[in-house]
C-alpha positions, -999 to 999 in steps of 0.1 A, spaced: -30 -543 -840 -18 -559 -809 -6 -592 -805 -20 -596 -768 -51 -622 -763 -76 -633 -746 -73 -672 -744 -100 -697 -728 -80 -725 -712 -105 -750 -701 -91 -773 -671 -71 -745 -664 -73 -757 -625 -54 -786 -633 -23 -797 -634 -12 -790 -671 -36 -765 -677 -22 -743 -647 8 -746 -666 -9 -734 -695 -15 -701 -675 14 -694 -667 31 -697 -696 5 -675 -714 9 -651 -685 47 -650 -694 37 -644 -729 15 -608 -721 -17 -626 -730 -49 -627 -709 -58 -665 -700 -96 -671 -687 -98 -701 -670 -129 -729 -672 -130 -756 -646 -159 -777 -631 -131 -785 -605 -136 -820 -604 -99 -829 -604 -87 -790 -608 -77 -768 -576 -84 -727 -575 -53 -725 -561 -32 -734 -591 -48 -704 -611 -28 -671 -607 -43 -642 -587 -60 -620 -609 -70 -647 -642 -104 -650 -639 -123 -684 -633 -151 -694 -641 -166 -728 -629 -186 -747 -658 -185 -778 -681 -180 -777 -717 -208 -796 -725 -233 -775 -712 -244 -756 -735 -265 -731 -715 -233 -725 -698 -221 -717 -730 -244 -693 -740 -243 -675 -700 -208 -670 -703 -204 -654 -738 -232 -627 -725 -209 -625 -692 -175 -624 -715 -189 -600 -740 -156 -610 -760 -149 -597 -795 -118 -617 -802 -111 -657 -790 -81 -675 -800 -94 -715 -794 -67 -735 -785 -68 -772 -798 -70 -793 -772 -88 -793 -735 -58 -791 -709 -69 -818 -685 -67 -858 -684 
């Protein structure tokens, strides 16, 4: 089994979650970033890590973007990245 992963950083736009990206970039793993960009900036996420633009607490997002993401395997971090 491999040890790469898919990882959903939400706030990944901002600030510490950009960092977020990077460093699990570094690590060989595959972040996917979720930002409504209210205080986030597409320029801080890496060419090539997909973004998508949503809110948490929508849950019809929720459900569009698992049908998108068709993922069989999500490792939830802990805590949202932003303020």
């Amino acid at each position: 089994m491999s040890d790469h992963m898919t990882v959903l950083v939400t706030g990944g736009a901002g600030y510490i979650g950009s960092h977020m990206v990077l460093a699990l970039l570094d690590a060989g793993h595959q972040p996917v970033v979720l930002d409504d960009f209210s205080t986030g900036h597409e320029q801080l996420v890496p060419n090539g890590v997909p973004v998508f633009r949503g809110n948490v607490a929508d849950a019809g997002w929720w459900r569009r973007f698992a049908t998108a993401m068709k993922l069989m395997r999500w490792h939830i971090l802990p805590r949202h990245c932003g303020a």
